[in-house]
C-alpha positions as a Markdown table, in Angstrom:
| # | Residue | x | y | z |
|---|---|---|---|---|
| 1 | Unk | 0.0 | 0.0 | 0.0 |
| 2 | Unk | 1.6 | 3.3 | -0.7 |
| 3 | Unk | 1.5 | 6.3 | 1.4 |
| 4 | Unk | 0.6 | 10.0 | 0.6 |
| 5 | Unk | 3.7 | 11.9 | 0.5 |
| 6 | Unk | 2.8 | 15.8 | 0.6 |
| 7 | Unk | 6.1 | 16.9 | -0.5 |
| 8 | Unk | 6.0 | 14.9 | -3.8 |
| 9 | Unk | 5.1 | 16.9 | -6.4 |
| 10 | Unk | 3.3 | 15.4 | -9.3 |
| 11 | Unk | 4.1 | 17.9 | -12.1 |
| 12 | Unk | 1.4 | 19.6 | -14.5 |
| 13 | Unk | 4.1 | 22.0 | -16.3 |
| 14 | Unk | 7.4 | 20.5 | -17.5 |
| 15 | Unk | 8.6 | 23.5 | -19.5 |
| 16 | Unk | 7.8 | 25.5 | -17.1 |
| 17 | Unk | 8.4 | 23.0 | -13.6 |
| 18 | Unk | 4.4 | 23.8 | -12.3 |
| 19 | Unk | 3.2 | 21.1 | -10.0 |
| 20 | Unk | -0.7 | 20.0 | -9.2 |
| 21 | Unk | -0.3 | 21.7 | -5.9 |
| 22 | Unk | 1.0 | 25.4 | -6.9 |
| 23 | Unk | -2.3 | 24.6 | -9.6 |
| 24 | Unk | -4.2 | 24.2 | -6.4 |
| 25 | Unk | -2.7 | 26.8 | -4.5 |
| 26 | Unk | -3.4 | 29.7 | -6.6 |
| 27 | Unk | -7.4 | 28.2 | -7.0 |
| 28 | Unk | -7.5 | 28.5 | -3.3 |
| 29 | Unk | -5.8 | 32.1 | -3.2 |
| 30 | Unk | -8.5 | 33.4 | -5.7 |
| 31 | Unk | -11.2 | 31.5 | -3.4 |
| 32 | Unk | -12.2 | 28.7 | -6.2 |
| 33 | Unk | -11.9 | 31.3 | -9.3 |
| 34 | Unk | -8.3 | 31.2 | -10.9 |
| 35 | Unk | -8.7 | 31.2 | -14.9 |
| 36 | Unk | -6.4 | 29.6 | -17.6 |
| 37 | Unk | -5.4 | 33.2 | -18.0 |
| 38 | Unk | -4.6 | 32.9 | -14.3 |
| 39 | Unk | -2.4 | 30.3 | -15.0 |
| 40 | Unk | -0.6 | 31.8 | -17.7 |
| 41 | Unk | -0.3 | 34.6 | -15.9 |
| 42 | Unk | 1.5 | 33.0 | -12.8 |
| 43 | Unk | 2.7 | 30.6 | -14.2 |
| 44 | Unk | 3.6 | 30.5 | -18.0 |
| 45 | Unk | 1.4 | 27.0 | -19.0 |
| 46 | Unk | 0.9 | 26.7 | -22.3 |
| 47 | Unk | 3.1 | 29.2 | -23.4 |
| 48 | Unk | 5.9 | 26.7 | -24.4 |
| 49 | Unk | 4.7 | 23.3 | -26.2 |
| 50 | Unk | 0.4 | 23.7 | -24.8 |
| 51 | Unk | 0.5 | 19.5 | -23.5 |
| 52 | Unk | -0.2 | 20.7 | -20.2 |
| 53 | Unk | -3.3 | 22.9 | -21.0 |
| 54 | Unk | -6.1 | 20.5 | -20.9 |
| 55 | Unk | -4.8 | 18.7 | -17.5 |
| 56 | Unk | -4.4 | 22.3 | -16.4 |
| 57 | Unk | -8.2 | 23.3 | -17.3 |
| 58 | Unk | -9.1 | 20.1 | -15.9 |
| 59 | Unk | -7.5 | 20.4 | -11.9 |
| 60 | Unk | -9.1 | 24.0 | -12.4 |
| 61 | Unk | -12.4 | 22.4 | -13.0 |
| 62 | Unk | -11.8 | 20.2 | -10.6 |
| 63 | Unk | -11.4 | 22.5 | -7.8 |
| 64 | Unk | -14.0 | 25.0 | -8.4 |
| 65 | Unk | -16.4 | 22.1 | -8.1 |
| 66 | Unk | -15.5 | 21.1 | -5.2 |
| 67 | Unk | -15.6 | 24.1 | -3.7 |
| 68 | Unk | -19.2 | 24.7 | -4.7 |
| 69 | Unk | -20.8 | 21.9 | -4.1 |
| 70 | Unk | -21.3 | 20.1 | -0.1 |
| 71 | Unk | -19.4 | 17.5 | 0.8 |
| 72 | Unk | -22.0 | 14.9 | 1.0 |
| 73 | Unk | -23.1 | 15.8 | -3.0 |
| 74 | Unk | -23.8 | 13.3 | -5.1 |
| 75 | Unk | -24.8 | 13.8 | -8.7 |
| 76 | Unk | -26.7 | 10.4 | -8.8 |
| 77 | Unk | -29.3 | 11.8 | -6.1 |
| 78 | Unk | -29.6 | 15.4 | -7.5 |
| 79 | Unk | -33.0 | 16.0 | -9.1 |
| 80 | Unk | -33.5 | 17.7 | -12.1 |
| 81 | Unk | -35.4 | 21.0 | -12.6 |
């Protein structure tokens, strides 16, 4: 069984060395609303070769949902409108 390690860094950005958790860390500075122009921004993604956009967009997406939806959500239970 392997452990969590905190301090292993699984890397988004290789051109530019940007790791999940600095992804993570600037959703949680702009409370849950960073933008791939955030990202760029910071960061430089997708300004060298663009293979790290989509996984990018994706932890963004990601992490805005789970900041806006409870803890106990699950989309099998919500009814539709």
């Amino acid at each position: 069984m392997l452990e969590s390690n905190t301090s292993h860094a699984m890397y988004v950005c290789i051109c530019q060395q940007v790791t999940e958790s600095q992804i993570r860390q600037l959703c949680r500075e702009r409370g849950g609303k960073a933008s791939a122009s955030d990202l760029r921004e910071q960061f430089g993604l997708g300004l060298e070769c663009g293979k790290c956009s989509s996984h990018a967009r994706s932890i963004l997406r990601e992490y805005q949902q789970s900041v806006h939806q409870p803890e106990n959500y699950d989309p099998r239970l919500a009814i539709a409108v």
